[in-house]
C-alpha positions as protocol buffer text, in pm:
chain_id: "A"
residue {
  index: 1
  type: UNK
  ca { x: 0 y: 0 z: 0 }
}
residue {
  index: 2
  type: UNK
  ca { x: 261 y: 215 z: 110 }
}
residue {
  index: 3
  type: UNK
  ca { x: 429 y: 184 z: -256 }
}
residue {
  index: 4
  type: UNK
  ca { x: 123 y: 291 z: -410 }
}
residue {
  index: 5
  type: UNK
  ca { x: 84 y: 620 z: -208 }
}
residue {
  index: 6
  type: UNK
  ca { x: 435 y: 654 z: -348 }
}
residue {
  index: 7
  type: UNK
  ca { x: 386 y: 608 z: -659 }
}
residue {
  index: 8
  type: UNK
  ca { x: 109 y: 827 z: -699 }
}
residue {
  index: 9
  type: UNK
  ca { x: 305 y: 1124 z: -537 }
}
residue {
  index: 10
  type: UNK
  ca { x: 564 y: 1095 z: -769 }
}
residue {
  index: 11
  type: UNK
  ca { x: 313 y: 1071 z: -1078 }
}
residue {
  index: 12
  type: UNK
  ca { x: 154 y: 1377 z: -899 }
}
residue {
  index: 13
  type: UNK
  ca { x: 465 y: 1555 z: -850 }
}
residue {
  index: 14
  type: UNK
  ca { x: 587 y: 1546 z: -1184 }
}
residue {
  index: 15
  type: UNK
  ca { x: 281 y: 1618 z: -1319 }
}
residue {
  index: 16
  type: UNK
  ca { x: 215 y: 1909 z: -1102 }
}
residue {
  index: 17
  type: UNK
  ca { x: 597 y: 2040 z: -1279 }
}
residue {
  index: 18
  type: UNK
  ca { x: 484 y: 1963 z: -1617 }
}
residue {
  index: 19
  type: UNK
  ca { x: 209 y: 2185 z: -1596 }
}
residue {
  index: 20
  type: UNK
  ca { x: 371 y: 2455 z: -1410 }
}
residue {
  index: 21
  type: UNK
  ca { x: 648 y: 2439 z: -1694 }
}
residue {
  index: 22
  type: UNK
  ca { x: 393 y: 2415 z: -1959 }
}
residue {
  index: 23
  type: UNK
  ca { x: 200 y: 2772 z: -1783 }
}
residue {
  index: 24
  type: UNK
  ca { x: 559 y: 2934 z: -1756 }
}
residue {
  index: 25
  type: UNK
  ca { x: 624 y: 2848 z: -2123 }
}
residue {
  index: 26
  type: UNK
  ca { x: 266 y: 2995 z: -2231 }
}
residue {
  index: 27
  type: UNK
  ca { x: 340 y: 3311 z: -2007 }
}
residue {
  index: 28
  type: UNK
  ca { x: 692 y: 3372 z: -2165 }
}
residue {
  index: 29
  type: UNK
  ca { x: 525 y: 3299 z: -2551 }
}
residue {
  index: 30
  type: UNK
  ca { x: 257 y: 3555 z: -2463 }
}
residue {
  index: 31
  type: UNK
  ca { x: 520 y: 3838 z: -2360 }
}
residue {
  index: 32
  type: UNK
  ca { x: 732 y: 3769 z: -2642 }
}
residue {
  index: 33
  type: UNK
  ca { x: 442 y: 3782 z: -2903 }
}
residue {
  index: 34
  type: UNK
  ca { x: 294 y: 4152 z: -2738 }
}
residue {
  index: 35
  type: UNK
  ca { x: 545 y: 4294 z: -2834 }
}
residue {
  index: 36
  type: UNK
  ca { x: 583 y: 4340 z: -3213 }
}
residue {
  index: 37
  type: UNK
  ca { x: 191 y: 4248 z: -3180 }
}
residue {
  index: 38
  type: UNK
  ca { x: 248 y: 4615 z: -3041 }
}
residue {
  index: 39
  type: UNK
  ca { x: 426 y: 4761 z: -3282 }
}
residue {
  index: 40
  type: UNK
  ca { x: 257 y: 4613 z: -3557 }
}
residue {
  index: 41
  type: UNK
  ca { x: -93 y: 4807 z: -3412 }
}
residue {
  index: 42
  type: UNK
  ca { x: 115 y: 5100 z: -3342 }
}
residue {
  index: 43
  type: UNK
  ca { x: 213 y: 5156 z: -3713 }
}
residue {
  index: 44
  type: UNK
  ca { x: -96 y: 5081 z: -3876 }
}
residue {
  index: 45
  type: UNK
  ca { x: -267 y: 5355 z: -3683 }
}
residue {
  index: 46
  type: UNK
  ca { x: 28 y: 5606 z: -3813 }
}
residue {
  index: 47
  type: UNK
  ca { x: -15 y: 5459 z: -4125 }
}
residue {
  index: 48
  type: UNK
  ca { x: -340 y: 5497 z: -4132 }
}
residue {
  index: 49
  type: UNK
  ca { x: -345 y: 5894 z: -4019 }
}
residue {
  index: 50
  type: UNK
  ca { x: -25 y: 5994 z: -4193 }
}
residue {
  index: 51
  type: UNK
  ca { x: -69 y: 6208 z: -4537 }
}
residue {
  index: 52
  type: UNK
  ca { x: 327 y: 6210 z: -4646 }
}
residue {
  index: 53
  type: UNK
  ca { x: 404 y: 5917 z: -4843 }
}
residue {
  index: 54
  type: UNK
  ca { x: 748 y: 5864 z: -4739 }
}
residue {
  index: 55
  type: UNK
  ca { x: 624 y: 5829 z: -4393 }
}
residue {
  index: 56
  type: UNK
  ca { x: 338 y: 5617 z: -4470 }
}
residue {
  index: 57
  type: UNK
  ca { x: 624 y: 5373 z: -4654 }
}
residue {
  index: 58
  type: UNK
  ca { x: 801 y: 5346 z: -4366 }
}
residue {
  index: 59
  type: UNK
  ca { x: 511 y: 5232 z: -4146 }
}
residue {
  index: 60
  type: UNK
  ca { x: 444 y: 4954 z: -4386 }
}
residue {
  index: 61
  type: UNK
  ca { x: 773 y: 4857 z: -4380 }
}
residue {
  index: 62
  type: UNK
  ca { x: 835 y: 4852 z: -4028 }
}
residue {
  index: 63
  type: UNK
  ca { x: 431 y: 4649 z: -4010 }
}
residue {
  index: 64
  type: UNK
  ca { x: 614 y: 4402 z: -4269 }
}
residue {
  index: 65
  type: UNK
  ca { x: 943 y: 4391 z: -4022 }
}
residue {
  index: 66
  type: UNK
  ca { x: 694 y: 4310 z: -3732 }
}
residue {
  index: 67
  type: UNK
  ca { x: 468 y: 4053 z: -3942 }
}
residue {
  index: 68
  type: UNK
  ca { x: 783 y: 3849 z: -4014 }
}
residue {
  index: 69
  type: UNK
  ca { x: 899 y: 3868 z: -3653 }
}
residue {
  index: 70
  type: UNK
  ca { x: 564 y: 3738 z: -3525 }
}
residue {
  index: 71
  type: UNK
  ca { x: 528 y: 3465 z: -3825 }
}
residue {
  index: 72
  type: UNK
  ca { x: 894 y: 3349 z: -3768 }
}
residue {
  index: 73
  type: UNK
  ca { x: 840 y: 3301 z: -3404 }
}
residue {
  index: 74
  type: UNK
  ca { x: 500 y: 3091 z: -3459 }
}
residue {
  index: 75
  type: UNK
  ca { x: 660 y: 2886 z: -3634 }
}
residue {
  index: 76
  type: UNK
  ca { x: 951 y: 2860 z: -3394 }
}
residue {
  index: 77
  type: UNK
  ca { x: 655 y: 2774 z: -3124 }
}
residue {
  index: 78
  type: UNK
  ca { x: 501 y: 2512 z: -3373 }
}
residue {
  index: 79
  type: UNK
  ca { x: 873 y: 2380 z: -3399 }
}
residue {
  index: 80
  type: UNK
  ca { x: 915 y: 2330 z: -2981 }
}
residue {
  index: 81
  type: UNK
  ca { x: 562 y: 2173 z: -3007 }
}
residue {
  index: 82
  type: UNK
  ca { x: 690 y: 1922 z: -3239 }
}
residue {
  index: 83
  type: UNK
  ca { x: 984 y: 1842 z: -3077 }
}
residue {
  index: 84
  type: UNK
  ca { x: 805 y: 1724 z: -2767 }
}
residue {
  index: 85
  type: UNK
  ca { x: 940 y: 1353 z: -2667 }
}
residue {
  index: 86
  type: UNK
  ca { x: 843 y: 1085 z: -2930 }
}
residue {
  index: 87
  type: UNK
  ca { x: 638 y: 832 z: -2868 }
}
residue {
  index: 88
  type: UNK
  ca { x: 646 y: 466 z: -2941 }
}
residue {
  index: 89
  type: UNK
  ca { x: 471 y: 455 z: -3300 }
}
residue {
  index: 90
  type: UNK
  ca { x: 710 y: 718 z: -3375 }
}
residue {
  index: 91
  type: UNK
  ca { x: 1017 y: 597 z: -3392 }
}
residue {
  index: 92
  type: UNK
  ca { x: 1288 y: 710 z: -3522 }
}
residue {
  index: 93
  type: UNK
  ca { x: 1432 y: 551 z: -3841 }
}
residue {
  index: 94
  type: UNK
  ca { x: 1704 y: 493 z: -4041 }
}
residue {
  index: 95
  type: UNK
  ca { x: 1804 y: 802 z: -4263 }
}
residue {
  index: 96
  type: UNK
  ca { x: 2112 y: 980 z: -4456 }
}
residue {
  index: 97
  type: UNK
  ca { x: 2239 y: 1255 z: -4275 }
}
residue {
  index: 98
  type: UNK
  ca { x: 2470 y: 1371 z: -4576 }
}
residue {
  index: 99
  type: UNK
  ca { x: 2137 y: 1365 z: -4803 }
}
residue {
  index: 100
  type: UNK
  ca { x: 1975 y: 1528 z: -4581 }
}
residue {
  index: 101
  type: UNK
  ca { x: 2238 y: 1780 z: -4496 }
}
residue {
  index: 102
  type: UNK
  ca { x: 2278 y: 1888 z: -4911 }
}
residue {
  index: 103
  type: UNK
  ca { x: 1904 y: 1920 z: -4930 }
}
residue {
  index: 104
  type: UNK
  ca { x: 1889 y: 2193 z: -4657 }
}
residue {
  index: 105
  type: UNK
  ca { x: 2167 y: 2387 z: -4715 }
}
residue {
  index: 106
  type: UNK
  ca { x: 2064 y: 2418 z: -5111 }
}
residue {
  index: 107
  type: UNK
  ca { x: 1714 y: 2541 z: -4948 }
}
residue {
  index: 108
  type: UNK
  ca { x: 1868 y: 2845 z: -4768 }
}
residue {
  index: 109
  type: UNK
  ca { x: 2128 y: 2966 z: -5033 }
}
residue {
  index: 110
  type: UNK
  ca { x: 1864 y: 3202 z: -5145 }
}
residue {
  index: 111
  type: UNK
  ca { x: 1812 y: 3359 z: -4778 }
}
residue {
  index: 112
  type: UNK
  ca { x: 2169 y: 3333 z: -4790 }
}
residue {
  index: 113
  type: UNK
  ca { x: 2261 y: 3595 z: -5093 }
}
residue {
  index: 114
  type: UNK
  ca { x: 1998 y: 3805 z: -4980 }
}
residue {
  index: 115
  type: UNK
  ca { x: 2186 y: 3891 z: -4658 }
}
residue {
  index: 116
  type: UNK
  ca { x: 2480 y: 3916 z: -4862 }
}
residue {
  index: 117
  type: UNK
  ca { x: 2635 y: 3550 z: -4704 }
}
residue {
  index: 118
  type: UNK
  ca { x: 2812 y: 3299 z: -4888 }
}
residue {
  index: 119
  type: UNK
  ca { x: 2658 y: 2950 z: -4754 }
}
residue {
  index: 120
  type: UNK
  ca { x: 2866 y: 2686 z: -4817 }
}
residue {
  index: 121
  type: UNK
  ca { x: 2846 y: 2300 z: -4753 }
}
residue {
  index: 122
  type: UNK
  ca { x: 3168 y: 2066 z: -4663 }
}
residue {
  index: 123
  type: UNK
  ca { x: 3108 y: 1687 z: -4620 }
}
residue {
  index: 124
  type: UNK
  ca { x: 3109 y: 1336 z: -4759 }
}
residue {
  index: 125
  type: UNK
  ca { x: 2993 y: 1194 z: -5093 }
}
residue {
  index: 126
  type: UNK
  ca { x: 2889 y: 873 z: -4907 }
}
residue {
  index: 127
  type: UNK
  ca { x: 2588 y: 823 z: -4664 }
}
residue {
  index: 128
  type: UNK
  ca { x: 2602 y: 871 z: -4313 }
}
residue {
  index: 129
  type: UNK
  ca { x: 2375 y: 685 z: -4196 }
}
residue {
  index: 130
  type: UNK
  ca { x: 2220 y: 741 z: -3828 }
}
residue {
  index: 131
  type: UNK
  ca { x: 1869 y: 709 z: -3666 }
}
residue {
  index: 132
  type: UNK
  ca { x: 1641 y: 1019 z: -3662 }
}
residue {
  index: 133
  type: UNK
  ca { x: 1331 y: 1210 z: -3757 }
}
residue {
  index: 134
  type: UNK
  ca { x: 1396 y: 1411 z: -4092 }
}
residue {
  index: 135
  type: UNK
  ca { x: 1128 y: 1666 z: -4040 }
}
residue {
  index: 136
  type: UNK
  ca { x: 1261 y: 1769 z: -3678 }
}
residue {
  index: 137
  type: UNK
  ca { x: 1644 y: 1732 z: -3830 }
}
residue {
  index: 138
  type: UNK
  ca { x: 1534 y: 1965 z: -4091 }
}
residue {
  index: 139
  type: UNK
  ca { x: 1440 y: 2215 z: -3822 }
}
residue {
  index: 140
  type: UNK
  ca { x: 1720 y: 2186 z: -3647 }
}
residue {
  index: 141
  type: UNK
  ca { x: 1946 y: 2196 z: -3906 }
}
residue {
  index: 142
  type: UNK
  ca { x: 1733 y: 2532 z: -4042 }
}
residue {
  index: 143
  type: UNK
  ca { x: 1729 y: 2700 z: -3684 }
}
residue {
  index: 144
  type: UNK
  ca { x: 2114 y: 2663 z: -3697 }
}
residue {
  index: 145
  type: UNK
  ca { x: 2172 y: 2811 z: -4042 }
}
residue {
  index: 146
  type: UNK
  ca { x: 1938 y: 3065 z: -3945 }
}
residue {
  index: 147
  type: UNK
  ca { x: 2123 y: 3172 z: -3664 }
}
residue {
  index: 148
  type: UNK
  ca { x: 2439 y: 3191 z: -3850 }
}
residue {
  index: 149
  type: UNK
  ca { x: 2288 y: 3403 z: -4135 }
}
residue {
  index: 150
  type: UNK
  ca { x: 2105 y: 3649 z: -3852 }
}
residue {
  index: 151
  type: UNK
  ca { x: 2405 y: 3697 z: -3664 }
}
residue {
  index: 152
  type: UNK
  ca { x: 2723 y: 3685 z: -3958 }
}
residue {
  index: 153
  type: UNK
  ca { x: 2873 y: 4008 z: -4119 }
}
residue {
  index: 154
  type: UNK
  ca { x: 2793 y: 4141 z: -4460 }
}
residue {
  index: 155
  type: UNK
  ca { x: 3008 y: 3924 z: -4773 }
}
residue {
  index: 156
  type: UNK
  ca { x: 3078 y: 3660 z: -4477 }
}
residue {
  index: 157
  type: UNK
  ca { x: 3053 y: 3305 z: -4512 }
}
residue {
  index: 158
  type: UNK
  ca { x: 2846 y: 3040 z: -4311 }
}
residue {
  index: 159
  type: UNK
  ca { x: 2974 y: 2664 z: -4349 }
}
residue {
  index: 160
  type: UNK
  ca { x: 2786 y: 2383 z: -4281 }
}
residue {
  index: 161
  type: UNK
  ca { x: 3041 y: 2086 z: -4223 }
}
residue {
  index: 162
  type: UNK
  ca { x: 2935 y: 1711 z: -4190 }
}
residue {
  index: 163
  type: UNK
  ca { x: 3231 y: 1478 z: -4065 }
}
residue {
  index: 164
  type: UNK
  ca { x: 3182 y: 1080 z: -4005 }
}
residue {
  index: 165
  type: UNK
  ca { x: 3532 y: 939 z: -3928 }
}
residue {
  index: 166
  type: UNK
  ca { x: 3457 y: 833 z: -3589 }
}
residue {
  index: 167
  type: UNK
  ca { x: 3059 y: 951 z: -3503 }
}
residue {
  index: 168
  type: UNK
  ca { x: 2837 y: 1161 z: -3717 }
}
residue {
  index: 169
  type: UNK
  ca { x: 2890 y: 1547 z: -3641 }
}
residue {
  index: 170
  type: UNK
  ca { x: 2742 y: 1818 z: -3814 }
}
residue {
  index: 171
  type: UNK
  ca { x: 2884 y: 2130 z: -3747 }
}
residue {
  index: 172
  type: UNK
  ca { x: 2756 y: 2556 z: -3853 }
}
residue {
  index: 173
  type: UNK
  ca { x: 2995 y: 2784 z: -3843 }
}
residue {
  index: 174
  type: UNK
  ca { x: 2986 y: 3152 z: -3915 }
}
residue {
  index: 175
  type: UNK
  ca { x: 3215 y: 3454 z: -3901 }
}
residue {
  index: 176
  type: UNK
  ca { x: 2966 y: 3701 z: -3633 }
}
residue {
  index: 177
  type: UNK
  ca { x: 3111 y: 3856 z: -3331 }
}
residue {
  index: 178
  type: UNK
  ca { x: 3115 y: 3506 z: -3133 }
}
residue {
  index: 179
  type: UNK
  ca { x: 2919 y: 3427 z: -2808 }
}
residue {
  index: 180
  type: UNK
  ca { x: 3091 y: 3552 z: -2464 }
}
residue {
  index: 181
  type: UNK
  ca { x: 3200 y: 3215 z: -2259 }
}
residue {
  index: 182
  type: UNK
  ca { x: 2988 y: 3325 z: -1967 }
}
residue {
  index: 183
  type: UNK
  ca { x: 2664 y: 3323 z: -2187 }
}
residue {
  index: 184
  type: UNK
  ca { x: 2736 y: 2982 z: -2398 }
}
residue {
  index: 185
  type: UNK
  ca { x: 2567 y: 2781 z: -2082 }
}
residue {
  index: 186
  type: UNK
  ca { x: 2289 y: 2993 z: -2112 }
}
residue {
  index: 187
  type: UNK
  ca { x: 2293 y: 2996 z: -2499 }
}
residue {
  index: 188
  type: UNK
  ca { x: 1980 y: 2693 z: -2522 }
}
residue {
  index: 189
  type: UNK
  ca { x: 1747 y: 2808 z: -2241 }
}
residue {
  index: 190
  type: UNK
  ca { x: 1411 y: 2906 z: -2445 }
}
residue {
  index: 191
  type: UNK
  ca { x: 1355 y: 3248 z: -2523 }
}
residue {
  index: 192
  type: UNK
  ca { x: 1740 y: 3353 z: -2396 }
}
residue {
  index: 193
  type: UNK
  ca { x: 1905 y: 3608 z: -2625 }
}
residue {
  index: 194
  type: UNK
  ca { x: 2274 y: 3730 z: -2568 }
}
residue {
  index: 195
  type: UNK
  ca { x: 2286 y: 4047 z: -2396 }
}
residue {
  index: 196
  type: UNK
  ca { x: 2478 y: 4274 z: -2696 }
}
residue {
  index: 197
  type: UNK
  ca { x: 2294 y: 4047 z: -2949 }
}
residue {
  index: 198
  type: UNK
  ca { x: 2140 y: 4336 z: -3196 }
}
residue {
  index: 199
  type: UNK
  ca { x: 1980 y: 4033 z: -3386 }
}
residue {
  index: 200
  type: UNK
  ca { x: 1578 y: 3984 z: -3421 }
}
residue {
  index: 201
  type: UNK
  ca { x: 1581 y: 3684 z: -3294 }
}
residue {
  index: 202
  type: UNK
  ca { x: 1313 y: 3575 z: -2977 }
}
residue {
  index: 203
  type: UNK
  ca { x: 1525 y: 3325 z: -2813 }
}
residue {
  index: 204
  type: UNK
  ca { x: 1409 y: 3013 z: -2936 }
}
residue {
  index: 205
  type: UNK
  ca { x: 1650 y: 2852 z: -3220 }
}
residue {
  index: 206
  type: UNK
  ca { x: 1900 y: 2698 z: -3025 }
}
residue {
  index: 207
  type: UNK
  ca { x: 1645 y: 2600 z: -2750 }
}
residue {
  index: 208
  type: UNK
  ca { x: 1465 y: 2406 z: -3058 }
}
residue {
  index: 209
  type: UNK
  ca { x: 1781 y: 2238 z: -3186 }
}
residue {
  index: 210
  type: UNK
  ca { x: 1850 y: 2116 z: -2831 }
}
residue {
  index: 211
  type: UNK
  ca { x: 1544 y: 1973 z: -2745 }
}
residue {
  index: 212
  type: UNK
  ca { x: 1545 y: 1778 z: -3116 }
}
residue {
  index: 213
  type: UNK
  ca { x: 1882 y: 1681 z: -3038 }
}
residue {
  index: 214
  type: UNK
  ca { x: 1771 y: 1517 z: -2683 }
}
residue {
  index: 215
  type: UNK
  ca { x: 1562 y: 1362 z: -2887 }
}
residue {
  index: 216
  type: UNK
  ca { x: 1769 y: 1204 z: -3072 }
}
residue {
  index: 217
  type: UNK
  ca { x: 1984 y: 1146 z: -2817 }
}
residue {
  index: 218
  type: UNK
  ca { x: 2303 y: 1381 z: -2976 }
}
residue {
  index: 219
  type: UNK
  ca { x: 2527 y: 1603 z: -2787 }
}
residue {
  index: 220
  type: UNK
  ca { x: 2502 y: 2000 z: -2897 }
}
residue {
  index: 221
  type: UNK
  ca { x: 2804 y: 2170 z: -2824 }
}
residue {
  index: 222
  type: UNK
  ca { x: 2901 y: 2554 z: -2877 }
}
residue {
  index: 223
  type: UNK
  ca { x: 3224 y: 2742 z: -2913 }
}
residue {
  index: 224
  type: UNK
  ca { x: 3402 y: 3039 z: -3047 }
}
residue {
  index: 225
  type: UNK
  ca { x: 3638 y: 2986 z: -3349 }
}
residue {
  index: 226
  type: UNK
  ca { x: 3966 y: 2967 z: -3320 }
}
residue {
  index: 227
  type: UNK
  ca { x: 4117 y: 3098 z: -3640 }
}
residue {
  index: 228
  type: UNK
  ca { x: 3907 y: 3422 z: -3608 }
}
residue {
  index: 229
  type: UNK
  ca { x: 3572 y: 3574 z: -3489 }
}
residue {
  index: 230
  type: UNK
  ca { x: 3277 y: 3368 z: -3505 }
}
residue {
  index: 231
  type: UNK
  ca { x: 3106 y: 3086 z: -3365 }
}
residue {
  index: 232
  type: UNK
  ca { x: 3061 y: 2723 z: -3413 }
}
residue {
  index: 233
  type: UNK
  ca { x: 2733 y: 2500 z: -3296 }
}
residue {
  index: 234
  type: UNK
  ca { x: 2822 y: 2130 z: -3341 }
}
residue {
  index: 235
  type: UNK
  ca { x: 2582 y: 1846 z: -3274 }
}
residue {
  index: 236
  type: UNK
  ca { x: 2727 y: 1492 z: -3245 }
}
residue {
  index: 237
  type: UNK
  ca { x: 2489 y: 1219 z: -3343 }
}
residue {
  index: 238
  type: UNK
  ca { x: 2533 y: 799 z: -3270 }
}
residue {
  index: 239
  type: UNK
  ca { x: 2681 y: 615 z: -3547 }
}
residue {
  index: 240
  type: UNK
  ca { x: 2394 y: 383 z: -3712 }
}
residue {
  index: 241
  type: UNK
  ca { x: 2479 y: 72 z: -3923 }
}
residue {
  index: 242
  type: UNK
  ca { x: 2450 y: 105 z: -4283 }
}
residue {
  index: 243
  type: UNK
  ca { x: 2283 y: -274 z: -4336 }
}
C-alpha cells in the first residue's frame, strides 16, 4: 500500500511540474508575441493617419518587419511543439544525414545571398547513416543556419560541415562577433538572447535544436572559433549501421 501512495506522489509531483512548466512556457510565448503584436498596431494607426508618403512607406515597412517577426516566431513555437518527446509509433528511423544535410543547405542559399552571405556546404559523398526524424532534423538543421545568417557580417561566409570518421557530427559555423564564454551555458534556455545580441531573434533557435537533439539522443556543443571571430554550434549524433 505504502508503494502505491508513493507512486502516486511521484506521478503527482511530476505532473504538477509539467504543468507549471507548460504555464511558464505559455506566459513567456505571450510576452514575447505583445510585443511586435504592439508595434505592428502602433504603425498601422500612423499609417493609417499619416498624409506624407514617405512616412506612410516606412510604417508599412516597419508592419512588414513586425509581421515576419511574429510569423517566424509561430513557427519557432510550432517547432518546440513538435519536438516534444516521441512516442512509441514514432520511432525514429534509419536516414542519410549527408542527403539530408545537401538538401537543406541548397534550401537556404537564397536567404543566404539576400543577406549578402556565402553559404557553403563541406562533407562526404557517401551516406552517413544514423537514426532520426527528418522533419525535426530539418528544423534543427534550419534553426542553426538561421542563426548563422542572422548573426554573420555582410560578404561573410556560413559553413555547414558534416564529418563521419569516428561519429556523425554536423557542425555551422559563421564569421559574427562570437558568443561571450559566460553566456554559452545559457545559450539553449528558451527564449534567452545574448545580452549585446542586436539580432531579431526571440530566443528560441537553439532552444529548438536542443530539445530535437535530446531527442535524438546527440550532444550540442558551442564554441568560439579559433582561427578568427565567429562561432561554431556542433551536434554529435550515434553512429547507425548502414545494413
Amino acid at each position: 500500500m505504502n508503494n502505491y501512495w508513493e507512486t502516486s506522489d511521484l506521478l503527482l509531483s511530476r505532473l504538477t511540474a509539467a504543468i507549471a512548466a507548460q504555464q511558464r512556457f505559455i506566459a513567456n510565448a505571450a510576452h514575447q508575441l505583445r510585443t511586435p503584436l504592439a508595434g505592428l498596431k502602433l504603425q498601422a494607426e500612423v499609417a493609417q493617419r499619416e498624409n506624407n508618403l514617405d512616412t506612410m512607406r516606412t510604417s508599412l515597412r516597419q508592419m512588414q518587419n513586425s509581421t515576419d517577426r511574429v510569423s517566424h516566431m509561430v513557427t519557432q513555437l510550432l517547432a518546440l511543439a513538435r519536438s516534444e518527446p516521441i512516442e512509441e509509433s514514432q520511432k525514429l528511423k534509419r536516414l542519410d544525414l549527408q542527403l539530408l544535410v545537401r538538401e537543406v543547405c541548397i534550401e537556404w542559399v537564397p536567404k543566404a545571398l539576400q543577406e549578402q552571405l556565402e553559404l557553403s556546404f563541406d562533407g562526404p559523398d557517401h551516406p552517413v547513416w544514423i537514426k532520426g526524424d527528418a522533419v525535426l532534423l530539418k528544423e534543427l538543421l534550419s534553426n542553426l543556419i538561421d542563426n548563422a545568417i542572422s548573426y554573420g557580417h555582410v560578404d561573410g561566409n556560413v559553413v555547414v560541415k558534416l564529418s563521419s570518421e569516428e561519429l556523425p557530427i554536423l557542425q555551422v559555423e559563421d564569421d559574427g562577433d562570437g558568443i561571450p564564454e559566460e553566456e554559452q551555458t545559457r545559450i539553449f534556455e528558451r527564449f534567452y538572447r545574448i545580452q549585446s545580441s542586436s539580432g531579431n531573434g526571440c530566443g528560441l533557435g537553439l532552444a529548438i535544436v536542443k530539445e530535437i537533439a535530446d531527442l535524438h539522443q546527440a550532444k550540442v556543443q558551442i564554441s568560439n572559433r579559433i582561427d578568427r571571430k565567429g562561432a561554431v554550434v556542433s551536434v554529435l549524433f550515434k553512429r547507425f549501421p548502414s545494413k
